[in-house]
Structures are given as structure tokens and as C-alpha cells.
N, C-alpha and C positions, 0 to 999 in steps of 0.2 A: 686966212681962214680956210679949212680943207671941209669941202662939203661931203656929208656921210654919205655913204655907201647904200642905195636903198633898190627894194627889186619890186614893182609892181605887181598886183595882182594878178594883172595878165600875163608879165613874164614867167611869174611860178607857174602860172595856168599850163599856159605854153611847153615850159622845160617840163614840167610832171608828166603831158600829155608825149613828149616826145622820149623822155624816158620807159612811160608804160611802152610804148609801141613797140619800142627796141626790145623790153623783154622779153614783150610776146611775142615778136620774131625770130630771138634766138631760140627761144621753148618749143616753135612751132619746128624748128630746124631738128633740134635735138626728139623732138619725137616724132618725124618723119624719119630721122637715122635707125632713133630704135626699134621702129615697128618692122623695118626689114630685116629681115632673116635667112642666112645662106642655104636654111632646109625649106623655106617657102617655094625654091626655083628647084628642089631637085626629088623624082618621084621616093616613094614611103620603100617600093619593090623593082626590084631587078633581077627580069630573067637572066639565067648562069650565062646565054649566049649575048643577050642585051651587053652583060656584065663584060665579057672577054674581049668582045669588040670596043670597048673606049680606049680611050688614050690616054695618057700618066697625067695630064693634066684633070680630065675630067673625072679621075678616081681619086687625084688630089681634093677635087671640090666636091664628093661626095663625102671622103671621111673629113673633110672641113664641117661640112654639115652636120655629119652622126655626130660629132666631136660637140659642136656647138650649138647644134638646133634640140628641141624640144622633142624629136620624136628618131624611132627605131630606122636603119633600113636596114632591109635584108636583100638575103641575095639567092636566087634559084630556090631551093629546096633548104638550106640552110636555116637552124634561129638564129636568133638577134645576136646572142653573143659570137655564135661563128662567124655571122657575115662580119661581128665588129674585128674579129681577127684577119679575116680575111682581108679585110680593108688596109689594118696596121701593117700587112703584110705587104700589101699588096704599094701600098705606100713607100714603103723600105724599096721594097725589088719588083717594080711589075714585070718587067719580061721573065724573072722565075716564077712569080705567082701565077700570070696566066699561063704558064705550060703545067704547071701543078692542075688548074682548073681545068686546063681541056683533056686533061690521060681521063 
């Protein structure tokens, strides 16, 4: 005789209780990821000489930002869409963009 297969009320208590926790851990993960933002860490303005003095990585992680974050940056005396050219530019080729910036 094969005795059925049966699950206690406190084992379902149990797995239900350790199921909930797991989602609210992966949820709690997933929106600590989304709340950060690569334009949260980098300023909204950049003076032209601020600007000429970085280095190709961190004009990288600026137009990573204008690219993907929620808000404008500009550059020196420039608007929004020149500084976003500048950037494209400057991305492609920084040691000819910043010699174009400093004449």
C-alpha cells in the first residue's frame, strides 16, 4: 500500500513564507539597480576649460549620461544640442575635438 503524498499546513505556511521573501529580495535588488543613474554622479554644466581638461574616459561617461540619463549637459557657453555634438564628437576623436575647443 503507497501512502499519499500530503504537505502540512505549516509546511505550506513555511514554503509560502520563504517564497514571499525571495521575491521581495529579488524586487528590492531590481530597484536598488534601477534607481541608479549614470547622470546622478556627473554635473548638469561644464566649464569649456573644466571640459578640455578630462580625459577620454571621463567624456566617455559623460556622453554615456547625456545619452542615457534624464537630463541636458552642456558645455562652456554652448546649448544643449551643441554641447550634445560636441560630445558625439568628442567621443569619436577627443585629441581633435579638444584642439578644435581650445583655438
Amino acid at each position: 500500500m503507497t501512502q499519499a503524498h500530503t504537505h502540512s499546513p505549516a509546511r505550506r505556511a513555511f514554503v509560502g513564507l520563504v517564497v514571499a521573501a525571495s521575491i521581495a529580495g529579488l524586487a528590492s535588488q531590481a530597484t536598488a539597480r534601477g534607481d541608479a543613474s549614470p547622470s546622478d554622479t556627473v554635473p548638469r554644466h561644464y566649464s569649456l576649460e573644466k571640459f578640455t581638461s578630462l580625459d577620454r574616459n571621463e567624456v566617455y561617461r559623460i556622453d554615456h549620461a547625456a545619452r542615457h540619463g534624464s537630463r541636458q549637459i552642456t558645455i562652456g557657453d554652448f546649448s544643449a544640442s551643441e554641447s550634445r555634438k560636441i560630445l558625439r564628437d568628442a567621443v569619436a576623436d577627443w585629441p581633435a575635438t579638444r584642439a578644435t575647443l581650445l583655438r
